[in-house]
Each structure stands twice: as C-alpha cells, then as structure tokens.
N, C-alpha and C positions, 0 to 999 in steps of 0.2 A: 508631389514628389514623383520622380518619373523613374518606375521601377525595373524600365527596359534598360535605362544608362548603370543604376546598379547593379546588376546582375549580369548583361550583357556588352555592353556601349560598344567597342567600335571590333569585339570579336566577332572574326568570323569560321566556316566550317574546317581550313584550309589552315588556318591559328589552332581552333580548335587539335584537330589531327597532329600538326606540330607538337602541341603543349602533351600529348600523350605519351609521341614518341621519347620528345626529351624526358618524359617521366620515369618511362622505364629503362630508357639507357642510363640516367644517373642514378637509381632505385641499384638497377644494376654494380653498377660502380661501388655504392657504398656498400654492398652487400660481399664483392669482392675485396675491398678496401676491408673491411672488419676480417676477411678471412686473412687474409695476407699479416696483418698483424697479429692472429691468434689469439684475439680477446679468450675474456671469460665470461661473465654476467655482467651487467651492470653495477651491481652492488660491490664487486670487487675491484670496479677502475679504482687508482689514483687520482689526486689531483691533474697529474701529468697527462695521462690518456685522458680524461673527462675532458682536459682541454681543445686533444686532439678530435674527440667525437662533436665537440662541438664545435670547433675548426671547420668539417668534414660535413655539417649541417649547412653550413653558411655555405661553403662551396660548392653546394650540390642544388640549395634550393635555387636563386637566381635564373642558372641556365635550364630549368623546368618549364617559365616562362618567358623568359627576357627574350623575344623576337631576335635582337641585335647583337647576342652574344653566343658565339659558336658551341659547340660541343669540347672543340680542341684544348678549348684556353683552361675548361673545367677541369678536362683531364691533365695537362701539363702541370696546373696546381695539385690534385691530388697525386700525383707522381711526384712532385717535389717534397709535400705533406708528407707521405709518404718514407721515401729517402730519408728526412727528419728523423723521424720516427726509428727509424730502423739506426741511425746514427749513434740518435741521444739512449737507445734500449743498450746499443753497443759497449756506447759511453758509463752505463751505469754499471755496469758488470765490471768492469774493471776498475772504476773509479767510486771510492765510495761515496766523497764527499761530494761527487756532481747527483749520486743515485739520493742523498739526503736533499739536494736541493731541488731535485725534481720530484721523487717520490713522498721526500718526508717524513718523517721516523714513528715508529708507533710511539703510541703516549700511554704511561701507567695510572691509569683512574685509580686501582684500588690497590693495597702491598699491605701485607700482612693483617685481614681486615680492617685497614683506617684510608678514606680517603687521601687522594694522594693532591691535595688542594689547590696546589702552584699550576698544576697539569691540567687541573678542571679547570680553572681559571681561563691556564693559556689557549684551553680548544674551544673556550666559551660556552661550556654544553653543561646544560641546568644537572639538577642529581635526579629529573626525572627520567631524563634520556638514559642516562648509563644504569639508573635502577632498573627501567624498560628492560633495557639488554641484559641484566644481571638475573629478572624472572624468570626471560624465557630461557635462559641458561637453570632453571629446579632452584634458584638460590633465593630463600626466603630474609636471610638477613649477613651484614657483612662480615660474621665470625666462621662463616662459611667457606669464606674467600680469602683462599693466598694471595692470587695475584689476577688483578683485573685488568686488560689490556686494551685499547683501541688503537685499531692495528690502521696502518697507512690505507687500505680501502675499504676504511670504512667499518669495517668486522670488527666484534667485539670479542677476545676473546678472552675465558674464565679460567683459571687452574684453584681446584677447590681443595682444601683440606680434607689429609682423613677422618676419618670420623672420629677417631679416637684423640683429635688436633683439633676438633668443632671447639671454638671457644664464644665467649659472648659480644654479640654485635649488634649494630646497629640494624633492626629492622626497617624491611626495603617497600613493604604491599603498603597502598596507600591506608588504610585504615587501622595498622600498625605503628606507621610509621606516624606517629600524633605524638604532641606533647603532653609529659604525664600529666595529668590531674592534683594524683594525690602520689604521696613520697611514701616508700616501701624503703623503710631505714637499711635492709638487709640483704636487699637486690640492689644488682648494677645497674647504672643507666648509662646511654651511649647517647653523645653529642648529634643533634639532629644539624649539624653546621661536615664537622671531619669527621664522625665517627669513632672517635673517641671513648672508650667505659670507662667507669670509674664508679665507685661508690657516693652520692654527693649528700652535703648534707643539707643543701635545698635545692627547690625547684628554679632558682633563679641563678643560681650558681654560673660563674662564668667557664668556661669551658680553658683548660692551663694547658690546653694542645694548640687548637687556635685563637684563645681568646676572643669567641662568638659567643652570644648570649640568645642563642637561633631558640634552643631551647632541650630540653634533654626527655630522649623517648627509654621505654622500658628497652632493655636491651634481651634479645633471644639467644639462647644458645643451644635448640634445637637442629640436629641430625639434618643431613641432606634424604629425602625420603627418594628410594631409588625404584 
C-alpha cells in the first residue's frame, strides 16, 4: 500500500496554501451567514432552518478544496440561500399556513395527564424520549402533567399542575414504571400503553382508553417536590 498517494498523491505546497486560504474565506462566510440570519442554538432550529444549515454545509465545503471551483460561484449561492431564507422568514409572518408548512406545528405528547397517542404515533417518538424530557422537567409521573408539548424546535415543553390538582398517574422513572406483580384491589393503576388510571380488577385487564394490553403500572399521585 503506498502511503504517500493516501495522504499526499498529487498535492502540492502552492494546493496546499490555497486549500487554507479557501478555508478560511468560506469558515468566514458561514459564520457571517449564521449572523445574518439571527439563529439561536442548535437545539432550537426548525426543520426549515436545519434544512438551510445544511444547505450552507454543502455549499461551503466543495470550494475549500475543489482546485477548479472559484470563490464567486460559492458566494452567489449563498447570497441566493440567503435571499430564500430571508423571503420564506417573511412569508411566514404573514402567512400562517406557508409558517405550518415550513415550520410545522407543535405536537401535544401529554393533556390532562394521559398520553396524547395519535401524536406520539404521528412524531414516531417512543414514551422513552418524551419521559426523558418529562424528568428533566422535576416530573416523576403523568398526574403531574397538564399539558405536555413538543414544540416545532425540538423543546419540550411541560405546564404542570397545582398541587392541590396532583392527581394519579402514570409513573415515568424507569424502575417505576414496571408492570405490577401483584394487584392492590384499592389502588389505581395507570395503563403503561396511554396512561390511562382506573381501578382494575386484574392484572391482565384490557385497557377501555386504548384497548392495549401493554400492561398496568402502580399509579403515583405524589407532589411535584420543589
């Protein structure tokens, strides 16, 4: 294997010095490019913008290397990108239904503690992700929880009940969240499928919210601990 052609082959110091320059002129550019548009974090794009940063990846790496491709052409595409961008932002402010089909509308995971099922379905996202986001939000189980939201970039966001409105839920912490063993005639249990309580009088009982038979955990109706 001849280790000079993979590492080196027909570069030379003059390529080399070139491929620098182009680096930091387009490094440049994106980094003006991102101001120009006003992001926020990562975690906060859209579908819409995540499109455009990745847009902005493609157009930027090429002319880094590519010998035969100017500076100019880079920039006239991200000036166009650009424009776009600044068009379709335009467009959404005034239009709601173009800002739904770019943006895309938050989804409600959780409403009045019971999973909100048609929703989870549609974002395809297991109940361990939105439980994730529901811990680090203090919330130990879904009687906690008014209204659970996964907002268009991504965020998740929680509006919990008062305390004196805690009712009993479905528990969220992995070792909690188990299927009962043994049946406690006198406690509720809450559907480990929708979250669903109810008194049941077995352990196998089908669940008459979603008709899942996922199976039924103790249900908690402890305090948000502040």
């Amino acid at each position: 294997m001849d280790w000079i052609n993979i590492f080196i082959y027909d570069t030379t110091w003059s390529f080399a010095a070139e491929i620098a320059i182009r680096t930091i002129v387009m490094f440049s550019l994106i980094i003006l490019f991102l101001r120009l548009t006003g992001k926020r974090g990562i975690r906060q794009l859209s579908i819409f913008e995540l499109t455009i940063i990745l847009s902005l990846g493609s157009i930027a790496g090429d002319p880094m290397f590519t010998e035969d491709l100017p500076l100019i052409q880079a920039v006239l595409i991200m000036g166009i990108v650009l424009l776009l961008y600044r068009i379709c932002t335009w467009l959404t402010t005034k239009y709601k239904i173009i800002e739904n089909l770019l943006e895309g509308k938050p989804t409600y995971i959780v409403e009045n503690g019971l999973l909100v099922i048609e929703d989870v379905k549609k974002d395809k996202m297991s109940h361990d992700e939105f439980f994730a986001e529901m811990r680090q939000n203090g919330v130990r189980h879904l009687g906690q929880v008014q209204v659970g939201l996964l907002e268009t970039d991504g965020d998740f966001s929680v509006l919990l009940f008062p305390d004196d409105k805690t009712q009993y839920g479905l528990p969220i912490f992995p070792k909690e969240y188990q299927p009962a063993k043994m049946l406690k005639i006198d406690h509720p249990y809450a559907c480990m499928h929708c979250g669903y309580v109810k008194h049941i009088s077995a352990l196998d009982d089908v669940c008459s919210r979603c008709h899942h038979s996922r199976g039924w955990a103790k249900a908690l109706n402890d305090k948000i601990v502040n």
